[in-house]
C-alpha positions in Angstrom: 147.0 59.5 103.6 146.9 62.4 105.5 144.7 65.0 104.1 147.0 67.6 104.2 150.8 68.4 105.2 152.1 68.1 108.3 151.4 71.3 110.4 153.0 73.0 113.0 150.7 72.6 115.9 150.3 68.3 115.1 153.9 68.4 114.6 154.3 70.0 118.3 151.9 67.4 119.7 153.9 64.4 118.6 157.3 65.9 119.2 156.6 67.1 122.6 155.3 63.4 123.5 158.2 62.4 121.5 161.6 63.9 123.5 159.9 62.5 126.7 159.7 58.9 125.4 163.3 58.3 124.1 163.3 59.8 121.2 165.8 62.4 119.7 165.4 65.2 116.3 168.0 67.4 115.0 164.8 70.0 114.8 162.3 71.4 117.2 160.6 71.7 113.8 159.7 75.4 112.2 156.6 76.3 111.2 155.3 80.0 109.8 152.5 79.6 112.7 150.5 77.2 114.0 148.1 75.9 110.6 150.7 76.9 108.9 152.7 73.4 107.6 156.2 72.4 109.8 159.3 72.9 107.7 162.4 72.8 107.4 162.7 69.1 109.1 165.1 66.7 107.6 163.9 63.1 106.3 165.0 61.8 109.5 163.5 63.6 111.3 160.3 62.9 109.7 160.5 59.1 109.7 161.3 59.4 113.8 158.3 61.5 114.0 155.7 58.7 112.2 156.8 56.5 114.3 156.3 58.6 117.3 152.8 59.1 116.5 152.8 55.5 115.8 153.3 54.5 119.2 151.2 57.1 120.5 148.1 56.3 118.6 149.1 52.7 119.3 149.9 51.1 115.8 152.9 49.2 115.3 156.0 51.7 114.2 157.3 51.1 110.6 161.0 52.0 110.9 163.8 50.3 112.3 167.3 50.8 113.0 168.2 46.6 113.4 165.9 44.8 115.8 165.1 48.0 117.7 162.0 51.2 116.8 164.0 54.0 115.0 163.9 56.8 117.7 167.9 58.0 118.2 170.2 60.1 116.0 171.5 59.4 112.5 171.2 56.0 110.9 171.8 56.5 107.3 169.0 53.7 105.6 166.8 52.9 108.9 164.3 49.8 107.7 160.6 50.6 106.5 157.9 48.0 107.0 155.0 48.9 105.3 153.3 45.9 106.1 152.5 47.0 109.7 149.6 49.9 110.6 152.0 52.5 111.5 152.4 56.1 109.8 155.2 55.6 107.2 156.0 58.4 104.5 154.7 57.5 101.2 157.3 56.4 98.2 157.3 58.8 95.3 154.9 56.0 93.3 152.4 56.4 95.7 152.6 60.1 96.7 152.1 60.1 92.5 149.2 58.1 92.8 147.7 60.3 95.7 147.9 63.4 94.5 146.7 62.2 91.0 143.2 62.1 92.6 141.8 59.7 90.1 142.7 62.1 87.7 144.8 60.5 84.6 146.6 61.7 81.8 146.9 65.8 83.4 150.2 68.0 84.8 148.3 68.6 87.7 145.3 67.1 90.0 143.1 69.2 88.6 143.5 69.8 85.2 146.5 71.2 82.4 147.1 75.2 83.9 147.9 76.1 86.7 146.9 79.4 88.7 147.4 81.4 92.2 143.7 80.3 92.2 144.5 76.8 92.9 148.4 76.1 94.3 150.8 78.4 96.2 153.6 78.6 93.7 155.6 81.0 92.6 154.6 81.8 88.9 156.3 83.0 86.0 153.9 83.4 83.7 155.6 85.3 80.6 152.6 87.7 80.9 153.1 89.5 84.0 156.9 88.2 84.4 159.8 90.2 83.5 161.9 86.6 83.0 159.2 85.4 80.0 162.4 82.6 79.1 161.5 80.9 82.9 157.9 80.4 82.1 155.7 77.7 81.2 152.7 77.8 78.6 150.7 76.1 81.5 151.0 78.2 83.7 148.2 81.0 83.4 148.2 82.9 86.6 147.3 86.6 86.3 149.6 87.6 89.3 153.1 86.2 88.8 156.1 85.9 91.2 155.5 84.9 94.9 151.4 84.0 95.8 150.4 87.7 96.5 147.8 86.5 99.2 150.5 84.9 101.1 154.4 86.6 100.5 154.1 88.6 103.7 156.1 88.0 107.2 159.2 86.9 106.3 160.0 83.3 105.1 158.9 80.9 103.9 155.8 82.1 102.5 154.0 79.2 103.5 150.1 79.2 103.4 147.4 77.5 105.9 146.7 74.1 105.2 143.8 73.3 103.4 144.0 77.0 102.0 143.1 75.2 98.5 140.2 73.0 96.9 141.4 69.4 97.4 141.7 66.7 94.7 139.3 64.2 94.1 140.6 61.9 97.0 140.1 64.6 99.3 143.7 65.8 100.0 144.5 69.5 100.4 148.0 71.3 98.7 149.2 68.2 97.3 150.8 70.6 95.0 152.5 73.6 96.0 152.9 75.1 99.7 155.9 72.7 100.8 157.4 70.0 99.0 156.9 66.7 100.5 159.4 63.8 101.9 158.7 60.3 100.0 160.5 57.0 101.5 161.9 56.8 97.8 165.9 56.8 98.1 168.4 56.8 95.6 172.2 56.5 96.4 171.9 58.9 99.3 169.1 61.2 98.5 165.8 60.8 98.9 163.0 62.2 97.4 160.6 64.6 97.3 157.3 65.7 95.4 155.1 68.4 95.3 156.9 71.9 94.8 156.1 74.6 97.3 155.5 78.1 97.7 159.2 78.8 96.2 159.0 77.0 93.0 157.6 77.8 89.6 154.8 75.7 88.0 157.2 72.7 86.4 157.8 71.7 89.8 154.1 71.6 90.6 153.5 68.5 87.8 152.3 65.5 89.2 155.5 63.6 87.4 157.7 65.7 88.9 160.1 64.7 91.3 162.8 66.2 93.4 165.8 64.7 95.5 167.1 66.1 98.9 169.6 65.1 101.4 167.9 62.8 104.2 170.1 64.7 106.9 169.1 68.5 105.7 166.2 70.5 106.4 164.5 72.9 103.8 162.5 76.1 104.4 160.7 74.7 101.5 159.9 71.3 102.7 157.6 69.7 104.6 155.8 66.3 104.8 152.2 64.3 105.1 152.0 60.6 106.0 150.0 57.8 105.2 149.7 54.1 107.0 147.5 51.4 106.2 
């Protein structure tokens, strides 16, 4: 798995080789700056993207529309082979597992509470927030609302990646920042994990998950990717 989200400037790389090689996004895909994570790319988008990088780091592309690579426009339930090497995103079981960090039986991957210290969240921790009936016991931040080291420029009030200490499998903002497309579908969504910079700390668990529509963007969402 990658160890952290997607960012802009590998997000660039890919998509740049990407529209000359047949392939089509809805998204130039956003990003805050360059180390900043991409958001605001729909699940589409994403899946076209790990296969672009696929085929450029020659490994076998995962998704398929029918017999042929997914690289056009819509296709509402494109194929996923996980079987072959290529970059896939992960399902929500596995993006669990990930951030978990070997870490069982805790809300987050490193512990029970949550602080600025460790995610960029948006806390409401009753004591420094005027909305005390919107916070959580576990979350003990001493600055509440938006991260205060990164609410500046506008939206989204992303962070660089890596800006926190990784898990114990080595992966960096698995909670927090941008929430993350999973391959997981149901009916017509599919999901998402992670919470970002937007959300308070019940979003942040490592249980938690969330459920988008594959053909929207969010300024809150990103991605990372994992093959075998």
């Amino acid at each position: 798995m990658d160890s952290t989200e997607v960012t802009k400037a590998q997000w660039d790389v890919v998509y740049n080789w990407a529209i000359t090689n047949g392939y089509y996004f809805s998204s130039t895909g956003p990003g805050k700056v360059s180390n900043h994570p991409v958001n605001t790319v729909n699940w589409y988008d994403c899946v076209k993207w790990c296969n672009a990088r696929s085929e450029m780091d020659w490994r076998t592309p995962c998704y398929m529309s029918g017999e042929y690579v997914y690289r056009g426009s819509y296709v509402e339930s494109p194929s996923c082979n996980t079987n072959v090497n290529g970059y896939h995103l992960p399902s929500n079981d596995e993006w669990e597992y990930a951030a978990r960090g070997g870490l069982s039986s805790k809300r987050f991957p490193w512990g029970d509470t949550v602080t600025h210290n460790q995610a960029n969240y948006n806390s409401t921790n009753s004591t420094n927030s005027t909305n005390s009936t919107s916070s959580y016991i576990y979350d003990i931040s001493s600055t509440s609302g938006y991260h205060p080291d990164y609410n500046n420029g506008g939206y989204p009030y992303t962070s660089p990646a890596g800006s926190f200490a990784p898990n114990g499998y080595g992966l960096y903002d698995i909670e927090g920042n941008v929430w993350e497309w999973c391959n997981t579908a149901s009916g017509e969504t599919r999901g998402m994990c992670g919470g970002s910079w937007n959300d308070n700390a019940s979003y942040l668990r490592c249980v938690h998950y969330a459920w988008g529509n594959p053909a929207n963007g969010y300024s809150s969402t990103g991605f990372r990717t994992i093959c075998r």
